[in-house]
N, C-alpha and C positions, 0 to 999 in steps of 0.2 A: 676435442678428443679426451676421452676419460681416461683414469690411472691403468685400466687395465688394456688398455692400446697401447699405450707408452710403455708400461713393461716388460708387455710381450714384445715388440719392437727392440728391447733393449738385451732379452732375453735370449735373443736369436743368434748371438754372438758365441754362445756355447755350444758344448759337442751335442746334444740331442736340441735343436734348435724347433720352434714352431714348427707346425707342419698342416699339412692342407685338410680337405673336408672326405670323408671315403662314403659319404652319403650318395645311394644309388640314385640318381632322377635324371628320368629327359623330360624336358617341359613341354613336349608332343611327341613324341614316343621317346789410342793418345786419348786418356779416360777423364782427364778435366771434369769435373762436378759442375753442375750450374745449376741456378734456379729453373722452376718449372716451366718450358716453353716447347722446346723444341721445334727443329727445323721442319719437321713436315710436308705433304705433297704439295705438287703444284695442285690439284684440283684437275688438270689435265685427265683423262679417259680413255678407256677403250669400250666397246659396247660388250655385255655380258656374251654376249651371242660372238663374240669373236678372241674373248678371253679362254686359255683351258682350262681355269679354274670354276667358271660356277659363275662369277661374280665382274662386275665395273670393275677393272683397274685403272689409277693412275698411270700413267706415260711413263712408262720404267726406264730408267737409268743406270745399269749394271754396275758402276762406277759410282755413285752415287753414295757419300756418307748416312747411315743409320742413326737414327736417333733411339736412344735404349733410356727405358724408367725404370731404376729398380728404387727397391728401398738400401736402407742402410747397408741390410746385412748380406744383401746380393752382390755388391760391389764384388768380392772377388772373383762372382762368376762372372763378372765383362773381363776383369784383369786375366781371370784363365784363355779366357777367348783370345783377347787382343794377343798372347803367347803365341797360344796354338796355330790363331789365323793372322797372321800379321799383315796379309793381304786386305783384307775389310777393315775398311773407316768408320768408328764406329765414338758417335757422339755419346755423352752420360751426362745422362739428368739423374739425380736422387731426392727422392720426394718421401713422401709417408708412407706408400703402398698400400695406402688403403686402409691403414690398421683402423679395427675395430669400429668397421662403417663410416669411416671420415667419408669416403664419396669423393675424394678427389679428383679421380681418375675419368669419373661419370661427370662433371662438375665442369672440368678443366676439359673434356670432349666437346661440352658444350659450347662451350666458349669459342673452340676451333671451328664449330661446324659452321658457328654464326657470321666466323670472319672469313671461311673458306680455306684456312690450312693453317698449320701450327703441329697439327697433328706429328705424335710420334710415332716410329716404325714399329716397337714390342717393348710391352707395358707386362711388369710383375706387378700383380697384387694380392695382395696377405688373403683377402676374400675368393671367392669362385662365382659371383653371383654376374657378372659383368655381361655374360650371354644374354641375362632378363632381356636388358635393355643397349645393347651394342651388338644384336645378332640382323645379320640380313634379311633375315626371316621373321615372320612372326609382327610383335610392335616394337623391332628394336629400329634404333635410331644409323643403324646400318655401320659402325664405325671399326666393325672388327670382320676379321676375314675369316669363313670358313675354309680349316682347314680339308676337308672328305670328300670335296666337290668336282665337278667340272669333269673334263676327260683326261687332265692331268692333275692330278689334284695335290695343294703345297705340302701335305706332308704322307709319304708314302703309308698305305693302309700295314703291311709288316709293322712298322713303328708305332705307329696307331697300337696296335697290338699287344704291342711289350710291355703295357701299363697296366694296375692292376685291374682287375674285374673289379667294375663300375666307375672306377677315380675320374673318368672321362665323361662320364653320367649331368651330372651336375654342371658340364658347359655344353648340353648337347640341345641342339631346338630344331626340330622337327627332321630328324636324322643327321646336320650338320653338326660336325664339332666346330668349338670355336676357341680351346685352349689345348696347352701342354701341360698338366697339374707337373707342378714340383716338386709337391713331398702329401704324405697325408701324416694325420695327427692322431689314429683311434687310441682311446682310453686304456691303460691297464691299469693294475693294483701295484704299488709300489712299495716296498716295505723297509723295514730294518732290518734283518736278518740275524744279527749279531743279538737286538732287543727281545727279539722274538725266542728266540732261542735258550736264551739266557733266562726269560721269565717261562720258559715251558708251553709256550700261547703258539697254538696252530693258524698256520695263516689260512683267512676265510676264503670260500670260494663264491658263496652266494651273500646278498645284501643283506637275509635275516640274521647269519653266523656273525655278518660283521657288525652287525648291530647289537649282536650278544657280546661280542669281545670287545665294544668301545664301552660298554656298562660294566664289565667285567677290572678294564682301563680305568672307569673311572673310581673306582673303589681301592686296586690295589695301586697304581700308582698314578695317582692326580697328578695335573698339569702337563702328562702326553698325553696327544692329539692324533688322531687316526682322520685326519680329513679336515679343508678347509673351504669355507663357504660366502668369505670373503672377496671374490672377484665377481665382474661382471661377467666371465664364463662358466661359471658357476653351473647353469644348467645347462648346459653343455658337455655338463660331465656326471652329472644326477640323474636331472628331468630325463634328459636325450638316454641317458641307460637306461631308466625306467620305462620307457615307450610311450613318455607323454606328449598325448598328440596336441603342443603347443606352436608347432610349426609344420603345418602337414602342407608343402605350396602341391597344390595337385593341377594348376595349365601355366601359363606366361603372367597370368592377370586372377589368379582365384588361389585361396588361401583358406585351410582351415586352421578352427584354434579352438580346442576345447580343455581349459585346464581345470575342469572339475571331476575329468577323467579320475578313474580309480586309481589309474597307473600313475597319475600327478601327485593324490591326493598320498597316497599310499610313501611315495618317495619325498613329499615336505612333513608328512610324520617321523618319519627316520629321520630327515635333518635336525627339525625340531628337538628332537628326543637328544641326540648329540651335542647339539648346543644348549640344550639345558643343562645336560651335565656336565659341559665344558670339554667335552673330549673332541667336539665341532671349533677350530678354530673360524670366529668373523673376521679375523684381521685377514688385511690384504698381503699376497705372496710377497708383493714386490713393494708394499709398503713402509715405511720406516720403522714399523715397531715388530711388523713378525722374526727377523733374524734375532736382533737382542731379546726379543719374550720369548720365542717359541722355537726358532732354525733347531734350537740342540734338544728338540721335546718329539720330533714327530718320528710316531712309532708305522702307520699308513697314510698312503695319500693316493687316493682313487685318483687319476689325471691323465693326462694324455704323455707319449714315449714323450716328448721333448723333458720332459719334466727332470726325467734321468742326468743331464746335462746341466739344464739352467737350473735346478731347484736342488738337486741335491751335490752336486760338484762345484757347479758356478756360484750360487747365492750363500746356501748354508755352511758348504764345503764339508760335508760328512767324509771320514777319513776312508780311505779303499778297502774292499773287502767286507763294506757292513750294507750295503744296498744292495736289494735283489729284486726281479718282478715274477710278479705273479699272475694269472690270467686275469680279464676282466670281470668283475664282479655281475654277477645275475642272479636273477629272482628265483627262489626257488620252484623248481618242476617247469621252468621255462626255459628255452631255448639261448643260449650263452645270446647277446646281443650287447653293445656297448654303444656309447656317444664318440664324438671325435670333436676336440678342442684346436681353431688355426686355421692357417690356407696357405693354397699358394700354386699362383699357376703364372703361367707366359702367354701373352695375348697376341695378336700379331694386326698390325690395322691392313685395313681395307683399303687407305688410303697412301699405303706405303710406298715411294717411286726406284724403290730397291726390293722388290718381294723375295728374289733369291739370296740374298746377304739376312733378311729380317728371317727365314724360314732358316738359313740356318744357324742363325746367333739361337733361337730359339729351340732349335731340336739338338744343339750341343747344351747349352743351358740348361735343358732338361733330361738328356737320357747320357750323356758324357762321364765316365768313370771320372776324368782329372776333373771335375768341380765335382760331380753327382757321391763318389765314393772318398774321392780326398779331401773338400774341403767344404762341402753342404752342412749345414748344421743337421739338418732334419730327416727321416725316414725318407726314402724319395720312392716317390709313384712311379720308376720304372722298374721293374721287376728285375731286369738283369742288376741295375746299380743295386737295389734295395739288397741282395744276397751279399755285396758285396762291400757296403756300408755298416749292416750290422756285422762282419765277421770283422771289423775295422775294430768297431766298438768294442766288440770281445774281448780282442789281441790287447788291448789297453790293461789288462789283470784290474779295474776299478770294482768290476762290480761281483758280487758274493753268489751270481749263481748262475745261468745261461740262458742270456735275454730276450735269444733270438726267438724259440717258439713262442714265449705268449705275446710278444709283439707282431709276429706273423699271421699269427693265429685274431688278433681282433683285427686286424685290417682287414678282412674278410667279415667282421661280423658288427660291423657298425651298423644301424637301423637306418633301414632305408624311407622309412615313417617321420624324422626330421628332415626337412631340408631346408636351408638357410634364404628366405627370401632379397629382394632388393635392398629392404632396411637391415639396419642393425639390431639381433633381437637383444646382442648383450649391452646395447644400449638402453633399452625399454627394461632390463631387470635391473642394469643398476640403477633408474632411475625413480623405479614404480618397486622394486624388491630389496636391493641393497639397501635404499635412501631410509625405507619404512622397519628394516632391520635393526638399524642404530638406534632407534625411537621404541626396542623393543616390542616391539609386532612380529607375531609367528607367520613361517611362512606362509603355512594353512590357511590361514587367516588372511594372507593374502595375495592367493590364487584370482579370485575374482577380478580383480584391480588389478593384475598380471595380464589377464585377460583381455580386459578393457583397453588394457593400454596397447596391447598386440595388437586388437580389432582398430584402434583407432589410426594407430601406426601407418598398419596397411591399406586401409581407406585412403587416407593422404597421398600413399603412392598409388591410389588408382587402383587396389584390387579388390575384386570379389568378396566378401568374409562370410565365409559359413559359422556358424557358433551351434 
């Protein structure tokens, strides 16, 4: 796992904590910690055809202790549970979650399937991609449970519902859903307000203004930074605003990747331009050297809502009153569109021998005010909490202006043109873009090799690549 899994992970302990993907797609239309195992079904059955669900279940046991994966920073939503419901037995595993393509989750599945149980009851992970390949349907390896199915189906369509337009998109395979997204992550502009103000500088609305006023930066006052390009999410938060089709997964198994697009080419000339003048910080957020060089320099930072919390409260600690957002940044004469940085959803196995306790540690984990609005780091993907998370934030008097529209406002407008395949793509830029960045190579310059590395990526997992 690379620095930028690890920070985000570490990151998530703050008030705007990571948050999940709003990328539209269906790919056919007593809390004890332990290491990784979990207790698991017997393997035991019922035949689909006599299930109301849709699906094989194990031999259910109504009585039966749950086993739950979260990561670190989920722990308090078992601890809210275990509160609320003191009736359910519910075992806690803490693991990685997935962060930044580790695969554990997929890794550690396999392992169970081989030995015939192990399996745990409801798996968080930091990713959304888990449907690819743990969907019933399609070429998954069947280990997750659709929740939309059957003639009584495990999570009532109302609830279904309550989440935002598309966030449910991305774990959807061939009209089954197979997660609870827990938060999403889209982009906005984040600024100083107090800086901004103080130097008479309008805050940009489009990528060309904000490209005028980091040249502008760089003239009157060197060494602030309007943006940083030092993470492996990095395009995540550029490319993905830009509309660069570097991740376009369009079936289960087919991928396209064209990063000589205009819309690629166009947005590593801007980077480029930034960090020649120094107004693009390379250093890593969570690094050891951007708080003592830069925390007290950045005047913008294009990023996703978490950033509010863990980047400028938690990390740098900018004092109250000087931080504000602004909507997300777009191309001129183009339709506002943004990237989304993070994940995060609730899995629920197929194999579980307590479906009713698994279905609802999961639909209170995800749409529940006492975790979702009191103590989630993140935006959360149910629309009634989300209304009631950011008026949380507000109430805090932190920040310099009212956060809630332009964060409402991209969560709606993230590009449905990225969507995050099986691999890790922020894996593949820090390896093939960040690496080549240190050695002074322009981005530009190294699109193609960006490319290559996508196409090759996604072969190894067995897909399709159009180029």
């Amino acid at each position: 796992m690379n620095e930028g899994g690890a920070a985000r992970r570490q990151l998530r302990s703050y008030v705007f904590g990571a948050v999940g993907l709003a990328a539209v797609v269906s790919l056919a239309a007593c809390s004890g910690g332990t290491s990784i195992g979990g207790n698991g079904g017997s393997g035991a059955s019922s035949s689909a055809s006599a299930s109301p669900y849709g699906f094989t279940t194990a031999k259910q046991d109504a009585g039966a202790t749950i086993t739950v994966w979260v990561d670190s920073n989920r722990v308090p939503a078992v601890e809210a549970f275990e509160k609320a419901n003191p009736g359910v037995k519910i075992k806690m595993v803490t693991y990685d979650g997935d962060a930044n393509g580790s695969d554990t989750f997929r890794t550690k599945s396999e392992l169970f399937n081989r030995a015939g149980s192990g399996w745990p009851d409801v798996v968080f992970t930091d990713d959304d991609n888990a449907a690819s390949w743990g969907s019933l349907g399609g070429t998954g390896t069947g280990n997750l449970a659709p929740l939309n199915q059957g003639s009584k189906q495990l999570v009532p369509g109302t609830t279904l519902d309550g989440f935002a337009s598309g966030s449910l998109g991305v774990c959807t395979v061939n009209g089954s859903v197979y997660c609870l997204r827990n938060d999403l992550a889209q982009n906005v502009l984040w600024y100083n307000k107090a800086l901004m103000d103080k130097w008479g500088y309008q805050v940009p609305s489009t990528w060309e203004q904000y490209q005028q006023l980091a040249a502008k930066v760089a003239k009157e006052h060197p060494g602030y930074i309007v943006g940083t390009a030092g993470d492996a999410w990095t395009p995540e938060i550029y490319m993905w605003g830009s509309e660069c089709p570097a991740s376009q997964v369009t079936g289960p198994k087919a991928i396209t990747v064209n990063t000589g697009s205009a819309n690629c080419v166009r947005m590593a000339k801007l980077l480029d331009g930034l960090i020649a003048n120094k107004t693009m910080s390379t250093q890593s957020l969570f690094g050891p050297q951007f708080v003592k060089e830069q925390g007290s320099k950045v005047l913008m930072l294009p990023g996703p809502d978490w950033y509010g919390g863990a980047v400028f409260q938690g990390l740098i600690k900018t004092p109250k009153g000087q931080i504000a957002v602004a909507p997300a940044l777009h191309w001129a004469g183009q339709n506002p569109v943004t990237g989304a940085v993070g994940g995060g959803a609730w899995w629920i196995s197929s194999h579980s021998t307590n479906l009713a306790a698994a279905v609802k540690f999961a639909t209170w984990a995800a749409t529940n005010s006492a975790y979702q609005v009191d103590l989630a780091p993140g935006f959360p993907a149910y629309k009634p909490a989300a209304s009631g998370w950011l008026a949380k934030q507000q109430s805090s008097g932190y920040w310099a202006n009212d956060i809630a529209a332009p964060i409402t406002a991209a969560a709606g407008q993230v590009w449905s043109g990225w969507v995050p395949p099986e691999f890790s793509q922020e894996s593949v830029w820090s390896t093939t873009v960040l690496a080549a960045m240190t050695q002074g190579k322009t981005i530009e310059s190294l699109l193609p090799a960006w490319q290559t590395a996508i196409a090759n990526q996604a072969k190894v997992d067995n897909y399709t690549v159009k180029q």
